[in-house]
C-alpha positions as CSV (number, residue, x, y, z in Angstrom):
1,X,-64.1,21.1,5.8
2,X,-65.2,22.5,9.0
3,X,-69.0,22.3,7.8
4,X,-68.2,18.7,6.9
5,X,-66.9,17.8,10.7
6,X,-69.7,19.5,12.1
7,X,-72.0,17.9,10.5
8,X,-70.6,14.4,11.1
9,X,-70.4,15.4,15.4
10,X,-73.8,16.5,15.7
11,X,-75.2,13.2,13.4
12,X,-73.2,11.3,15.7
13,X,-74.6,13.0,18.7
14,X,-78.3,12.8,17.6
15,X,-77.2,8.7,16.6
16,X,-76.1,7.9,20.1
17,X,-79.1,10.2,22.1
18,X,-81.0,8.4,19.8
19,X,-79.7,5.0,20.6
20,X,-79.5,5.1,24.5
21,X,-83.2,6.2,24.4
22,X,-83.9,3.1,22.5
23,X,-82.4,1.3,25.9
24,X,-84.1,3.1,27.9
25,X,-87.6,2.9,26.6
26,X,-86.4,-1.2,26.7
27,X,-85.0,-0.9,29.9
28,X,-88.2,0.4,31.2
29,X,-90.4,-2.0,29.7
30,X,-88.6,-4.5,31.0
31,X,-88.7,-3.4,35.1
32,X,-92.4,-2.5,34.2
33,X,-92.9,-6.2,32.6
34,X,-91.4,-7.7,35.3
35,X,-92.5,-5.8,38.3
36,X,-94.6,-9.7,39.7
37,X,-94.7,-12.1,37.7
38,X,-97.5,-14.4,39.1
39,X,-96.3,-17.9,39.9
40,X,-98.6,-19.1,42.1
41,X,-96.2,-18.7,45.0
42,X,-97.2,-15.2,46.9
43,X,-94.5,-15.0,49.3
44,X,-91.7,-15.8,46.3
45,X,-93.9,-13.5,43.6
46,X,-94.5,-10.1,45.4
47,X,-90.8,-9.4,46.8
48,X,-90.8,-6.4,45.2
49,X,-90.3,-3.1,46.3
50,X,-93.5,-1.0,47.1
51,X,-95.6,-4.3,48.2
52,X,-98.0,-4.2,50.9
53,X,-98.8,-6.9,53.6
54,X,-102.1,-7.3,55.9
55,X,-102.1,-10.3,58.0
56,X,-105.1,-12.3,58.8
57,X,-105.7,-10.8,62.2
58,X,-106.8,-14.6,63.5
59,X,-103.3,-16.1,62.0
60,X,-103.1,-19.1,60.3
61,X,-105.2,-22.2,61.2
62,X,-108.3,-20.4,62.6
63,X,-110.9,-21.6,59.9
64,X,-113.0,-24.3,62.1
65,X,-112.6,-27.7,60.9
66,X,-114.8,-30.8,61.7
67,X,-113.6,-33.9,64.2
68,X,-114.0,-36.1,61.7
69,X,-111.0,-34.5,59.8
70,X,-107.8,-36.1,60.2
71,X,-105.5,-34.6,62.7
72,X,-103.7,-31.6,61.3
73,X,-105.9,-30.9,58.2
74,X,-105.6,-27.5,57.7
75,X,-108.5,-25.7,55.5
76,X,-107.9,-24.1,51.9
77,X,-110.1,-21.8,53.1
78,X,-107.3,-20.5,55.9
79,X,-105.8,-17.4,54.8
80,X,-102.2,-16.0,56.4
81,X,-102.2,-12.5,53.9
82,X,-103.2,-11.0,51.3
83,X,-100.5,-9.0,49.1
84,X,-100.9,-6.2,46.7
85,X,-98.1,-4.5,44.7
86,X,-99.5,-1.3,42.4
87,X,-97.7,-0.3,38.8
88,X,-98.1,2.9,38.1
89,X,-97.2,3.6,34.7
90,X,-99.4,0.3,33.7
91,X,-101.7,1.3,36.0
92,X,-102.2,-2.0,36.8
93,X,-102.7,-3.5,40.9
94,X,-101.3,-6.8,41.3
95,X,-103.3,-8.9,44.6
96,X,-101.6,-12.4,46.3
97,X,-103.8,-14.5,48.8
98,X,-101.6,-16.0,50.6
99,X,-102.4,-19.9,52.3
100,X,-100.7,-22.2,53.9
101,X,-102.4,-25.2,52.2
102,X,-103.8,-24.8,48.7
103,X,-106.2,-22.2,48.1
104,X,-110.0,-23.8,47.8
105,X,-109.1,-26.8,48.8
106,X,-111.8,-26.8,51.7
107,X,-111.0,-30.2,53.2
108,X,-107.2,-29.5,53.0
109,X,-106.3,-33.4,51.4
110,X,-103.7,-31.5,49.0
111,X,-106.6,-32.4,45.9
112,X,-108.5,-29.5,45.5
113,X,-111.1,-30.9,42.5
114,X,-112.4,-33.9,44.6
115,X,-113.7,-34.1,48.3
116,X,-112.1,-36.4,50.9
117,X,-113.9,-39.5,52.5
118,X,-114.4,-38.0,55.5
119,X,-115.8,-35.0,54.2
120,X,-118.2,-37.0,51.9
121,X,-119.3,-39.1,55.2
122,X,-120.5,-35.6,56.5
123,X,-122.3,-34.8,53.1
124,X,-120.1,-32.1,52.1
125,X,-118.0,-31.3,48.8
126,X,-115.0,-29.8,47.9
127,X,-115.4,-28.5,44.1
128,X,-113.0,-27.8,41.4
129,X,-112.0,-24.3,40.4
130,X,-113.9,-22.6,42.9
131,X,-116.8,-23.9,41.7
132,X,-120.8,-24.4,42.9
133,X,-120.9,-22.5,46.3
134,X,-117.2,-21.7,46.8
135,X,-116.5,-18.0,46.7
136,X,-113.5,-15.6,46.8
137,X,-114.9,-12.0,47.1
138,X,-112.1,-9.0,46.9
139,X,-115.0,-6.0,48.2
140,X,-113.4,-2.7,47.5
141,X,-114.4,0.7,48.7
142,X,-112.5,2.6,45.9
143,X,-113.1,6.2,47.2
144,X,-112.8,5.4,51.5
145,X,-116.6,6.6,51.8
146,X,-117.6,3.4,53.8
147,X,-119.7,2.1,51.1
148,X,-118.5,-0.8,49.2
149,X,-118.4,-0.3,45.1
150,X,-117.1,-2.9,43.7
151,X,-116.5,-7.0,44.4
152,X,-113.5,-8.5,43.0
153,X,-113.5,-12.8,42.6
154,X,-115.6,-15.9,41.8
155,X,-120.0,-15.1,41.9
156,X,-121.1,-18.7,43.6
157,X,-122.8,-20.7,40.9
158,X,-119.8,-20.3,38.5
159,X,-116.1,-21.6,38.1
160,X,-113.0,-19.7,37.9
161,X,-113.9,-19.0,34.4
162,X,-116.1,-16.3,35.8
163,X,-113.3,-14.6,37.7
164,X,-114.3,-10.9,37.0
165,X,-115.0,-7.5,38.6
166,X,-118.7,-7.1,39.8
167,X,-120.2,-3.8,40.7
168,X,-121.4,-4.7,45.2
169,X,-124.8,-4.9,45.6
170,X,-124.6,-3.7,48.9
171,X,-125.3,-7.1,50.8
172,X,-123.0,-8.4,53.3
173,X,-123.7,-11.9,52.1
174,X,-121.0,-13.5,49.9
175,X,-124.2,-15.1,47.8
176,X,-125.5,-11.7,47.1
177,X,-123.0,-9.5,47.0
178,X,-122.0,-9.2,43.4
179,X,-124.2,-7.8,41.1
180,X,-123.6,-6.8,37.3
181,X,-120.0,-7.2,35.8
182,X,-118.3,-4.1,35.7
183,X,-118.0,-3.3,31.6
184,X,-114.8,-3.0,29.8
185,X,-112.0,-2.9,28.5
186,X,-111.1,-1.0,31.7
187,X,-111.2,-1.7,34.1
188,X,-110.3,-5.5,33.4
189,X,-109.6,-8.6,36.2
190,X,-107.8,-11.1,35.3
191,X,-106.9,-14.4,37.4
192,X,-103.2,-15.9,37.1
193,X,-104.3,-20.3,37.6
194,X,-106.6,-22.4,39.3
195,X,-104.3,-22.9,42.6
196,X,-103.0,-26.2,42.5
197,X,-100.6,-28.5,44.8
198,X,-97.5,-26.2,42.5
199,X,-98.7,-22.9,42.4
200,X,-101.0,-22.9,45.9
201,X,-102.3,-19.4,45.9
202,X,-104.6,-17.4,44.2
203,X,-102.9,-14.2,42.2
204,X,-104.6,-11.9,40.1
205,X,-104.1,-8.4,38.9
206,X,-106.8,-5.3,38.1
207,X,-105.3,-3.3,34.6
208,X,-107.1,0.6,34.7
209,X,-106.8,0.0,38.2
210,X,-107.8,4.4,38.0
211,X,-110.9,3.6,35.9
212,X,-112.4,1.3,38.4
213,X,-115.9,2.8,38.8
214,X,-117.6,4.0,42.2
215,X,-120.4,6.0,43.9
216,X,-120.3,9.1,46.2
217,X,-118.0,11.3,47.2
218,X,-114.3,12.3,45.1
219,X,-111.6,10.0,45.0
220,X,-109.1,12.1,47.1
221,X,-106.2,9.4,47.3
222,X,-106.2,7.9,44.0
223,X,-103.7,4.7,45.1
224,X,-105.6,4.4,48.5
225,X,-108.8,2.3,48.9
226,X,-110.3,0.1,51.3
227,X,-110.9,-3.8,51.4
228,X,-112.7,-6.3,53.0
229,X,-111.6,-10.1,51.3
230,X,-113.9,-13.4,51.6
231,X,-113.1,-16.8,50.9
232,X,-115.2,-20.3,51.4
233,X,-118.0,-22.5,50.7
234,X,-121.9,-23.3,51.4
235,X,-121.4,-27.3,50.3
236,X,-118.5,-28.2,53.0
237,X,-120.6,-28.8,56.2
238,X,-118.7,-27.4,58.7
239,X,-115.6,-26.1,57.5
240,X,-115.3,-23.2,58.3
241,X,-114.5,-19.5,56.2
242,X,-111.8,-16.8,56.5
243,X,-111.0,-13.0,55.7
244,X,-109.4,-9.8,56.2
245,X,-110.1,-8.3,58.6
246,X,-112.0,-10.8,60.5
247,X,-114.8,-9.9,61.3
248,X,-116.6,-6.4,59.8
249,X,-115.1,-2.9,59.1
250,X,-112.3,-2.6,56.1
251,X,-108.9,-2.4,56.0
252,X,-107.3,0.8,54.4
253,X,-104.5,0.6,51.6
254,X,-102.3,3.0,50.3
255,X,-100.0,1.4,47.7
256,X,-96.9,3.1,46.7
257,X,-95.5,3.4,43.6
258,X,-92.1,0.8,43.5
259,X,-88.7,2.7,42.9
260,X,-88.2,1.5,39.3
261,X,-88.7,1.8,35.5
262,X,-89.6,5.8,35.7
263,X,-87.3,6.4,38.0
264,X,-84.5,4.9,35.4
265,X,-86.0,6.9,32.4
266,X,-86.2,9.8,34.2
267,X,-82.0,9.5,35.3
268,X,-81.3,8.8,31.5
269,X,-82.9,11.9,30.4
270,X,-80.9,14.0,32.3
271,X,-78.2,12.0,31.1
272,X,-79.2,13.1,27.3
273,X,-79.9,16.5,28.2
274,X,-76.6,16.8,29.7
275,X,-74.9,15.3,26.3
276,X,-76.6,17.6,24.1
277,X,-75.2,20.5,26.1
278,X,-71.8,18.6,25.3
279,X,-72.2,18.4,22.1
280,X,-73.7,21.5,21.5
281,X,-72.7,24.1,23.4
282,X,-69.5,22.6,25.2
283,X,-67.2,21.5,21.8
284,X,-66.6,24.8,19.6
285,X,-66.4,24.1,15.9
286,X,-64.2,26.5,14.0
């Protein structure tokens, strides 16, 4: 009889470890599933703990902007931030441009697939999708050596089909500055929508964010990097461009690593390995 009740605690005990561990392998999946979900909306998208802000050191409104524009217009070239939130156990970094008109829409008319009259009087266009000229270039200096490795964005000439990872050829102009696509499946970029008048800004998120390639010296700060970001256009006579920082040098990021799924699996073990003590060593059987 005694053999029989033992048996039946400690298969109740291994049932239960077994179970929570179930809910916490979901739980975890879940925070880690859910750590940004991209919207379109950066401010509302990367609330989340561990995030990272750099400001456009001009502000907002300080891409140039013809007389012929209507009072007001402000540029989808005009960037107020760009945002980046790091997963680790994905190992996956999520980036948010943040606008305050639509992103790529160069003459700011709230349409950014067609160009505005006034615009078209001064011979210019405003593409679709980041097409033709228009360029959004994410440069990254993965190991902080001062050379740039890698370019992040939409090559000129293509659409935001081509939204990829690009080893930097070195140049300094946007035109020139990606060379051949970085080959997968990791490191892999991948862009969340074509920003429209509902979902204004551009997201996008790097999975094998650790496999990203580079040159030189060793990667000493495996979530730190530096960054330099582009955006605008050769076709809108006149309108003018934006980035982070302004003008030359790179801005450094360190991205932490968000209190949050681990953190939960790693409580709940404890909680296990406490139980099994319980039921093991704590209950006497006789």
């Amino acid at each position: 009889m005694h053999a029989i009740r033992a048996a039946a605690f400690l298969r109740d005990c291994v049932v239960c470890r077994v179970s929570v561990a179930l809910w916490l392998c979901a739980t975890v999946f879940r925070c880690h599933a859910s750590l940004v979900t991209f919207t379109g909306n950066v401010v509302a998208d990367f609330g989340v703990p561990g995030a990272v802000v750099y400001s456009d050191p001009g502000g907002g409104g300080d891409v140039g902007i013809p007389p012929q524009a209507p009072q007001g217009t402000v540029s989808g070239w005009d960037i107020a931030d760009v945002r980046f939130a790091y997963d680790q156990a994905a190992d996956t970094l999520f980036i948010g441009i943040n606008t305050p008109g639509i992103f790529g829409d160069a003459d700011g008319d709230g349409f950014p697939g067609g160009t505005s009259t006034w615009l078209q009087s001064l011979g210019g266009l405003d593409r679709a999708d980041l097409g033709g000229t228009e360029v959004v270039a994410l440069q990254m200096d993965i190991n902080e050596d001062g050379l740039l490795d890698v370019v992040v964005g939409v090559p000129p000439g293509n659409d935001i089909g081509a939204f990829g990872i690009f080893f930097h050829t070195g140049s300094g102009v946007p035109a020139f500055m990606f060379g051949e696509a970085v080959p997968g499946p990791l490191p892999a970029a991948t862009c969340f929508a074509s920003p429209e008048a509902t979902a204004p800004d551009l997201e996008f998120s790097i999975t094998g964010f650790l496999a990203i390639p580079y040159v030189g010296n060793p990667d000493t700060d495996p979530r730190g990097f530096g960054f330099r970001l582009y955006a605008g256009s050769g076709d809108d006579q006149g309108i003018g461009d934006d980035g982070v920082p302004g003008t030359g040098g790179l801005v450094h990021v360190t991205v932490p690593e968000p209190v949050g799924g681990m953190w939960i699996l790693a409580a709940g073990l404890m909680g296990l390995s406490r139980r099994r003590r319980r039921c093991g060593g704590e209950r006497s059987i006789r």
